[in-house]
N, C-alpha and C positions, 0 to 999 in steps of 0.2 A: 459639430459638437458644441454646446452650449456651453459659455463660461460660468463661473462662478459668481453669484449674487455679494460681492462684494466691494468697496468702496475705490477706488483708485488711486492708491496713494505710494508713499516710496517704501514704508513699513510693510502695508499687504504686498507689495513686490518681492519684498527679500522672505517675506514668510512662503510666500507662493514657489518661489526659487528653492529655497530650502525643502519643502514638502515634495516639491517634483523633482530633486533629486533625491529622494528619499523612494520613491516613488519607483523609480526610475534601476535604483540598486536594488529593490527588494525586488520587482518584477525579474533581473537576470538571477538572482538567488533564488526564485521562486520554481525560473526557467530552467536552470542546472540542477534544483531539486526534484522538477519532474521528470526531466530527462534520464536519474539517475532510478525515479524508483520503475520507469518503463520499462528500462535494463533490467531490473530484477524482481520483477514482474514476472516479465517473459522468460528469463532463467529458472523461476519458479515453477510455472507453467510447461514448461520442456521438461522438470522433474517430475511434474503432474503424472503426466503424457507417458516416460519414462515407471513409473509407479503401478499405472494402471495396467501397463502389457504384462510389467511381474505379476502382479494381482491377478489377471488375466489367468498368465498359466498358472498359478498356484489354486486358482479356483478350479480350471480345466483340471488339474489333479486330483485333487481333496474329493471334490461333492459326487466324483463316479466312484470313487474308493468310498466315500460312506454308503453309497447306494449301493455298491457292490456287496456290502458290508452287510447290510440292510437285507438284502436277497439272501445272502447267506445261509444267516442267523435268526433273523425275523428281528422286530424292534422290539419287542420285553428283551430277549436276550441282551440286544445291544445296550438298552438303557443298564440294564442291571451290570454289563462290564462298565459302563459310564461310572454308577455310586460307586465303584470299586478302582476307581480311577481317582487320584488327590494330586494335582498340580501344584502348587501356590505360586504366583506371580506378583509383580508389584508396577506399577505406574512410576516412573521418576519426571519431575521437570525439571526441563532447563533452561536457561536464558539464551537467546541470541538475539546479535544487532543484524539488522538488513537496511542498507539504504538510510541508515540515520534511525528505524523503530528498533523499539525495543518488544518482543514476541517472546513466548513461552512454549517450547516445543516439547513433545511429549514421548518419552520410549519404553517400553517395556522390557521387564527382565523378565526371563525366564530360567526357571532353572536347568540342572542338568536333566537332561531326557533320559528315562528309566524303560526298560522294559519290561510290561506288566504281562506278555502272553505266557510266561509258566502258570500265571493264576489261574485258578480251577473255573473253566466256564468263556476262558476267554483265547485269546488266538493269533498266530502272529499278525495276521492282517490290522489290528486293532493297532497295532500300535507305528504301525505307516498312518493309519487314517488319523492317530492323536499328532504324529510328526509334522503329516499336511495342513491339519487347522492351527497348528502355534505358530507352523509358516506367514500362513493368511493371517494369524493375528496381528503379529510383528507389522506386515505391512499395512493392515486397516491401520492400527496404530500410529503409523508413521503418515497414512495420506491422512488420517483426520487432525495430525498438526500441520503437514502443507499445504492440505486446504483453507485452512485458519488465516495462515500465514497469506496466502494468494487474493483469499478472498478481506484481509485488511489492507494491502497492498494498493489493488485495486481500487477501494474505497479512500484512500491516502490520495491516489494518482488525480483521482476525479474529484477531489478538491482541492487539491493543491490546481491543476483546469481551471476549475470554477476564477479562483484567486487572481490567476497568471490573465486568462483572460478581462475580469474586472479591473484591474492595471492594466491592461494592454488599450481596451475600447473605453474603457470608461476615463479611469482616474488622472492616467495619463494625459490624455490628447485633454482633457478639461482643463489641465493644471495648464497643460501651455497655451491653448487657448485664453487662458486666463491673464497668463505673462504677455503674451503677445498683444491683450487690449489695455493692462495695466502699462506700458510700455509705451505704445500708442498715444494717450491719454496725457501721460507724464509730457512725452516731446514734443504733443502740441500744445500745452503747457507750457513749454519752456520755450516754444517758439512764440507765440503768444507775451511771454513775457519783455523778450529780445525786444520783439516789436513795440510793446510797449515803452522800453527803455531808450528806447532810439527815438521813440516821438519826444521822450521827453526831454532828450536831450536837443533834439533840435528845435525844440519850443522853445529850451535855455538858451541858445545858440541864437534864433531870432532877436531874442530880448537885449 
């Protein structure tokens, strides 16, 4: 590893000193901050996983009940109990911390679930097939803020990487290579001087 293009003296010693310990703490802060957002990361990721099998059956439900639906009735019919069908729902956010970020995760309310097949034209089947897609809503909802969340994470881990390793190969091993020639430099310096000091005392010494 190449040292630092700088002069050799006792001042850039203690500055170098200082910088690589500086160096040196941020890389293990760096290191327990990636370490932690791995962990929940991967705890994300197992909610993913955990998300998608409920999605999974809620879709296995819902889309053979609409189709079923669909055969029934024919789709004018269905559409027309659709415009006669009025939900209203609402989006909320919220904050949470993971791993030190701050995220905005998202959930839907829903209201209380009504049953619309006394209305003229429509059936009870209609309103299992309304109960199975507020189901799936709920969840899309819920994975499209964990995926948010998973997919910043990620992006978090693999720079804070980047960092850990640019202190690990680079910043680091320069800094001491640095100390170790400033260092160097200095004691033969100062043997250099000895010696010098000693001639001249025993040039005094002759005289």
């Amino acid at each position: 590893m190449a040292k630092l293009n700088i002069a050799p003296t006792k001042s850039n010693l203690l500055n170098i000193k200082e910088q690589l310990a500086i160096s040196t703490e941020g890389y293990d802060l760096l290191e327990q901050k990636r370490e932690i957002l791995v962990m929940e990361l991967m705890r994300i990721v197992e909610k993913v996983k955990l998300l998608e099998v409920e999605m999974d059956k809620c879709a296995a439900k819902a889309y053979p009940a609409l189709k079923n639906m669909l055969l029934k009735v024919g789709g004018d019919r269905v559409e027309r109990i659709a415009h006669g069908v009025e939900y209203d729902y609402e989006l909320t956010k919220k904050p949470v911390t993971i791993g030190g970020m701050s995220f905005t995760t998202i959930d839907v309310n829903l209201p209380e679930k009504q049953l619309f097949s006394s209305f003229k034209g429509s059936f009870a089947d209609s309103d299992e097939v309304m109960s199975d897609f507020f189901d799936y809503l709920v969840l899309i909802t819920r994975m499209a803020s964990i995926r948010t969340i998973a997919w910043r994470l990620a992006l978090e881990v693999k720079k804070t990487q980047r960092r850990v390793n640019a202190l690990d190969k680079m910043v680091i091993p320069q800094d001491r290579e640095t100390v170790k020639y400033i260092e160097s430099v200095l004691e033969e310096r100062e043997r250099d001087n000895i010696f010098v000091m000693k001639s001249l005392k025993k040039k005094q010494g002759l005289k």
